[in-house]
N, CA, C and O atoms as a MOPAC input file, in Angstrom:
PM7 MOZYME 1SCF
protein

 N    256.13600 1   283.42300 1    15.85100 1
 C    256.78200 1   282.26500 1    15.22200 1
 C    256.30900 1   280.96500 1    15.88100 1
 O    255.70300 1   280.11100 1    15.23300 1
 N    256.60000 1   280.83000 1    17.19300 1
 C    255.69600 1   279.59900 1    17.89700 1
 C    254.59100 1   279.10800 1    17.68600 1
 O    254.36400 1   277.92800 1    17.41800 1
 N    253.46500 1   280.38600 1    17.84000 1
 C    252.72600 1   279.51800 1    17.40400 1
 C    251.46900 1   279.26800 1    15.98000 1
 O    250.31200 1   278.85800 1    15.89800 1
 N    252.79700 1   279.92900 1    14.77500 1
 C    252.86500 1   279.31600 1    13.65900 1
 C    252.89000 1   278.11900 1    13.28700 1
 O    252.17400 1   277.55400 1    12.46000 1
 N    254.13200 1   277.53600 1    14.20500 1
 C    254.94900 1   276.40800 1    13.95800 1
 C    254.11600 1   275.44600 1    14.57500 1
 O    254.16800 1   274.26500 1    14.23100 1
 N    252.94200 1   276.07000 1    15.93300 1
 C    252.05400 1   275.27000 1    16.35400 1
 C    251.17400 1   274.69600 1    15.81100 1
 O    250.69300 1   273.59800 1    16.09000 1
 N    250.86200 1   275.53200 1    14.85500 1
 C    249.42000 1   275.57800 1    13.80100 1
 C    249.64300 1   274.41500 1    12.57500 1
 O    248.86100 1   273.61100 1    12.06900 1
 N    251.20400 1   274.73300 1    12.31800 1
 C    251.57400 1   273.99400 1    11.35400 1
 C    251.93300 1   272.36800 1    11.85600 1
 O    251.70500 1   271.45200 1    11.06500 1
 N    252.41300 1   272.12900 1    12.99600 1
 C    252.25300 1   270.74300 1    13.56300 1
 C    250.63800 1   270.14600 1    13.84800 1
 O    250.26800 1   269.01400 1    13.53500 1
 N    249.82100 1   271.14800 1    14.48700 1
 C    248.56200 1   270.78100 1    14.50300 1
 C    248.11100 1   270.05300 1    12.40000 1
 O    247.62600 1   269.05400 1    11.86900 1
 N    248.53700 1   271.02800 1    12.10500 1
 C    247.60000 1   270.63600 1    11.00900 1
 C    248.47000 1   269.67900 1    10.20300 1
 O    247.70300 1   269.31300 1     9.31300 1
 N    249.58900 1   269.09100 1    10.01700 1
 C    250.10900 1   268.24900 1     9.64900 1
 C    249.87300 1   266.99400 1    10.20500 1
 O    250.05100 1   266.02100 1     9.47100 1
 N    249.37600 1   266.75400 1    11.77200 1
 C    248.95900 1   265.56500 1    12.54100 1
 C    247.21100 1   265.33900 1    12.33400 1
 O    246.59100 1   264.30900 1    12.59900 1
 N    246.56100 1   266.83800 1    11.69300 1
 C    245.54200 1   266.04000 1    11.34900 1
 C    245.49400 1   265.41000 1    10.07100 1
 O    245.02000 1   264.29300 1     9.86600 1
 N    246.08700 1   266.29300 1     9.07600 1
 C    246.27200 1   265.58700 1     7.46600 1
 C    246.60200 1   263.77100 1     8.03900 1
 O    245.77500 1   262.92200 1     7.71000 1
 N    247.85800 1   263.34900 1     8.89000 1
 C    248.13700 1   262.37900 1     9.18600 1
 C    247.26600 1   261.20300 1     9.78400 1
 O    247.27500 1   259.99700 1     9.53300 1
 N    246.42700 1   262.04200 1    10.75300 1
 C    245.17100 1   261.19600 1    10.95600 1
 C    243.98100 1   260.96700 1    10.45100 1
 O    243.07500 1   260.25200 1    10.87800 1
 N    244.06800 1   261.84800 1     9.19200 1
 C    243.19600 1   261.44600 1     7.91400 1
 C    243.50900 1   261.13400 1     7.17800 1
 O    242.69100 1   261.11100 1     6.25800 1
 N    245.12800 1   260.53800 1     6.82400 1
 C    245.51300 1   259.21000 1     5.79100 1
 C    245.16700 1   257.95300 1     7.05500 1
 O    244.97800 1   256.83700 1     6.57100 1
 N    245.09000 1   258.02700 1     8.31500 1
 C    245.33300 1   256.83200 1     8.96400 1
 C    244.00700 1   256.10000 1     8.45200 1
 O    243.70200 1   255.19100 1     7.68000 1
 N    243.28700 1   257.16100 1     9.46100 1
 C    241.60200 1   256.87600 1     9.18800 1
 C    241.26300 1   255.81800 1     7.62500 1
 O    240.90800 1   254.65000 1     7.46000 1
 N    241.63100 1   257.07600 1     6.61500 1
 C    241.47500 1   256.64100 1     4.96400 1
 C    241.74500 1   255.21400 1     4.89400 1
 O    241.07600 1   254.44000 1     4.21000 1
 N    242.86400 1   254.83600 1     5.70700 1
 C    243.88700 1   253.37700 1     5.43800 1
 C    242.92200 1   253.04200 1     5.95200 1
 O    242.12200 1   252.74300 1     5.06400 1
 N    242.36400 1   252.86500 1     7.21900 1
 C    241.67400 1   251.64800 1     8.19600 1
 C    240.37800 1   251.36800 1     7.55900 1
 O    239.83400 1   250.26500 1     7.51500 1
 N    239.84400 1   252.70000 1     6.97000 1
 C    238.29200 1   252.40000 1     6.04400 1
 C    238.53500 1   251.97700 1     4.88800 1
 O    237.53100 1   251.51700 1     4.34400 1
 N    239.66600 1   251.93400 1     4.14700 1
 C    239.92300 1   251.23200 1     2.75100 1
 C    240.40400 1   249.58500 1     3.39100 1
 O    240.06700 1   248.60100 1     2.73300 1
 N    240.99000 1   249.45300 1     4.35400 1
 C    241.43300 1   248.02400 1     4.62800 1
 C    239.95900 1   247.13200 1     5.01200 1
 O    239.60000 1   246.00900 1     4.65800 1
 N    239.24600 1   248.24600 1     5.96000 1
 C    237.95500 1   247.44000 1     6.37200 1
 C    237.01200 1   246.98500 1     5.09000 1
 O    236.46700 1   245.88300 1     5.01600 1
 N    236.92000 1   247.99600 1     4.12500 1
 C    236.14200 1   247.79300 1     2.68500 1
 C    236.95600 1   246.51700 1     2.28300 1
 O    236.32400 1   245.46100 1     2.31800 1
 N    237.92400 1   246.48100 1     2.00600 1
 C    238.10800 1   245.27600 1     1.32700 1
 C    238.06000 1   244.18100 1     2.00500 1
 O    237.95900 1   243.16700 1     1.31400 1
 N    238.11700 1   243.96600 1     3.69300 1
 C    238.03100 1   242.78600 1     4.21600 1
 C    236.33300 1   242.54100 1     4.32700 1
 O    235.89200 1   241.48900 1     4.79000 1
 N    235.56700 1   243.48400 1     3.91400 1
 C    234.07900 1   243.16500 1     4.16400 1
 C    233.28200 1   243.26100 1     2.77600 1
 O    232.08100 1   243.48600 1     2.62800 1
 N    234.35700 1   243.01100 1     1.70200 1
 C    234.28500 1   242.59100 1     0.04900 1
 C    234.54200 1   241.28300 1     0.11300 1
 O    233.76700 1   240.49400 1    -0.42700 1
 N    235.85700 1   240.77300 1     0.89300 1
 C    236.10900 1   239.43800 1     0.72700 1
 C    235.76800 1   238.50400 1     1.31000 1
 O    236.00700 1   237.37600 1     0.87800 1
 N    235.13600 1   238.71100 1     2.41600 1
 C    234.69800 1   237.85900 1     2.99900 1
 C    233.12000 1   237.49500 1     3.28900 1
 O    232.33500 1   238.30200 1     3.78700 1
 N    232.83900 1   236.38800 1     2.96700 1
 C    231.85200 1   235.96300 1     2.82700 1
 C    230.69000 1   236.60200 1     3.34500 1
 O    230.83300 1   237.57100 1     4.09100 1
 N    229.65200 1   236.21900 1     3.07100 1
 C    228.46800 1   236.96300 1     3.07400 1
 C    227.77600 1   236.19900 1     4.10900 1
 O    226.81200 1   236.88200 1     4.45600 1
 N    227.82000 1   234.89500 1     4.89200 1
 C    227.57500 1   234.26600 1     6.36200 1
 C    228.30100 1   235.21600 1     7.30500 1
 O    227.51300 1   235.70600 1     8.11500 1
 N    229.86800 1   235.73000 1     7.48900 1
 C    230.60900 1   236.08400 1     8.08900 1
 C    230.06800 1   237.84400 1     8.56100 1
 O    230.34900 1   238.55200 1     9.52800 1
 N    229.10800 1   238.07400 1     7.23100 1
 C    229.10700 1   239.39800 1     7.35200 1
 C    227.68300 1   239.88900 1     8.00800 1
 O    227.32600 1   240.98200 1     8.44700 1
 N    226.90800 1   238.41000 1     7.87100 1
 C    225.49300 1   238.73500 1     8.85100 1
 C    225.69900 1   238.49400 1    10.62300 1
 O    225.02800 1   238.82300 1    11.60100 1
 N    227.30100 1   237.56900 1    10.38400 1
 C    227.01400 1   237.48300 1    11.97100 1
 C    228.04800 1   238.37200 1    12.69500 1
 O    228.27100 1   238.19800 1    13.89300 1
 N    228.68000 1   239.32100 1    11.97900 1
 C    229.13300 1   240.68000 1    12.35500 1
 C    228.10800 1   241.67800 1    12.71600 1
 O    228.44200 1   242.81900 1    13.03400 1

């Protein structure tokens, strides 16, 4: 039973850190859509 319940926390914290991830690469796409194209050569 333990470490079921292990397996199943493991894999629920990675699903979780692959919506985080998803969020931070969809937020970065759109801040490097909107912002200018000077801003983005001197990145």
């Amino acid at each position: 039973m333990g470490l079921e319940t292990a397996l199943k926390v493991r894999g629920i914290k990675k699903v979780k850190a692959h919506i985080i991830l998803c969020c931070i690469t969809l937020v970065a796409a759109v801040i490097a859509v909107n912002t200018p194209v000077k801003a983005q050569k001197a990145a």
